[in-house]
C-alpha positions as CSV (number, residue, x, y, z in Angstrom):
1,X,-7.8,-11.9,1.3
2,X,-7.5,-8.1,0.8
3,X,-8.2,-7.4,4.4
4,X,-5.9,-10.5,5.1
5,X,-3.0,-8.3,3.2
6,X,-3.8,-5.2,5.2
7,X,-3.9,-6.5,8.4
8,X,-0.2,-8.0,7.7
9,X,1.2,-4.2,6.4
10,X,-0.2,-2.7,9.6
11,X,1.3,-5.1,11.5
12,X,4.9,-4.4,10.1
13,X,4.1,-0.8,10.1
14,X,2.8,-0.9,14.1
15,X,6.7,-3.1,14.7
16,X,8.7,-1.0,12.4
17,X,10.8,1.8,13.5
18,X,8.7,4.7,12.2
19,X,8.4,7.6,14.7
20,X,4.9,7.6,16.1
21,X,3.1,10.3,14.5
22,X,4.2,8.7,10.8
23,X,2.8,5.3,11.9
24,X,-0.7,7.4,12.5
25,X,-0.7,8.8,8.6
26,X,0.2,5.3,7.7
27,X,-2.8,3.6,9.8
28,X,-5.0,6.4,8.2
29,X,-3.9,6.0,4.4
30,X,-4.4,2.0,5.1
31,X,-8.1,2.5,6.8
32,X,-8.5,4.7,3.6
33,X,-6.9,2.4,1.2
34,X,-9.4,-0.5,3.2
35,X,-12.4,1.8,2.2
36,X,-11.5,2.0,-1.5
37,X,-11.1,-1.6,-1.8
38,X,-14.4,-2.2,0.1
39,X,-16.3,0.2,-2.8
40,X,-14.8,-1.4,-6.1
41,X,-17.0,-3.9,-8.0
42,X,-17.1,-7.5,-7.6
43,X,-15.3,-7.7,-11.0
44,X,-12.4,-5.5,-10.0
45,X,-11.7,-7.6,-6.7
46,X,-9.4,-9.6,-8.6
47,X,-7.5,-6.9,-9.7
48,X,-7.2,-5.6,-6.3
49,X,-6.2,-8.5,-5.2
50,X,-3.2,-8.6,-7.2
51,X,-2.1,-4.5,-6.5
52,X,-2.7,-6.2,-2.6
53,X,-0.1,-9.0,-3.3
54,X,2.1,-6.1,-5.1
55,X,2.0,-4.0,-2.0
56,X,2.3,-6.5,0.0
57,X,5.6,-7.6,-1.3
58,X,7.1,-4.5,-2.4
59,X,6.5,-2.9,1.6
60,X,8.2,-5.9,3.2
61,X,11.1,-5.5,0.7
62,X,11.5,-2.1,1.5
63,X,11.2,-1.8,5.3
64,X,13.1,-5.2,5.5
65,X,16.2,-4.3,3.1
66,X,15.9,-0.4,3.9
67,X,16.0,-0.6,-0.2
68,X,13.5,1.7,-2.3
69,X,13.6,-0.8,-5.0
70,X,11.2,-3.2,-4.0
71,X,8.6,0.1,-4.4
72,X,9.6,0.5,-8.3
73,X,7.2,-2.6,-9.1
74,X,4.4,-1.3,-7.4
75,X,4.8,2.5,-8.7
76,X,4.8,0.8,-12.1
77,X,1.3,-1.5,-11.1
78,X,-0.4,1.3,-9.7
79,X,0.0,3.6,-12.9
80,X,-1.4,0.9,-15.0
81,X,-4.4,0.7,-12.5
82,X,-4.7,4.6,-12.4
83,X,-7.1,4.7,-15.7
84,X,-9.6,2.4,-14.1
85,X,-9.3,2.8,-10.4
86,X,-7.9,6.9,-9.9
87,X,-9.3,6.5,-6.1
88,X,-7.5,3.9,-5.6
89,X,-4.7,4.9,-7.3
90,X,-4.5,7.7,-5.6
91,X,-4.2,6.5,-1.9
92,X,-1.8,3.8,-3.1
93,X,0.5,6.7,-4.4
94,X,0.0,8.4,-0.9
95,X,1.3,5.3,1.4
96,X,4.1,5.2,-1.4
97,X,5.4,9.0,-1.2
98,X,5.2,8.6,2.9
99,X,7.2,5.6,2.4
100,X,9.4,7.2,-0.1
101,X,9.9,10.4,2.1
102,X,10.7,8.7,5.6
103,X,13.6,6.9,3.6
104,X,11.9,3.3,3.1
């Protein structure tokens, strides 16, 4: 399901408008955020499932609506996954700044 989820972002992010180069770092923090996901416990998979479905939703929001709202709800998830997942965490907050700072 996870890889399901990612598949659909790069999509959106291979059709979106984003000038080349930022579609690269964005393919690279996915293929990193893939890796993370691939590394966590069976028992967290569930729990990544869920930040997927947050991501998920909150990306289309905010390339689809050109609002930065939609990335509030996943700011909010990721910090309460931070204490048990800080790798994960950590690239999740990457593909957010990028999308932050290219005005998504």
């Amino acid at each position: 399901m996870a890889h399901e989820k990612l598949n659909l972002i790069r999509e959106r992010v291979r059709t979106s408008r984003m000038r080349p180069e930022r579609k690269q770092e964005v393919e690279a923090l996915l293929d990193e955020l893939e890796t993370e996901l691939d590394a966590l416990p069976s028992q967290a998979k569930n729990d990544a499932r869920e930040l997927m479905e947050i991501a998920d939703r909150s990306t289309r929001g905010a390339i689809e609506s050109d609002d930065p709202v939609p990335l509030q709800t996943l700011r909010e998830t990721v910090r309460d996954f931070e204490v048990n997942y800080p790798n994960l965490t950590r690239v999740i907050n990457r593909i957010c700044a990028m999308l932050s700072n290219i005005g998504v």
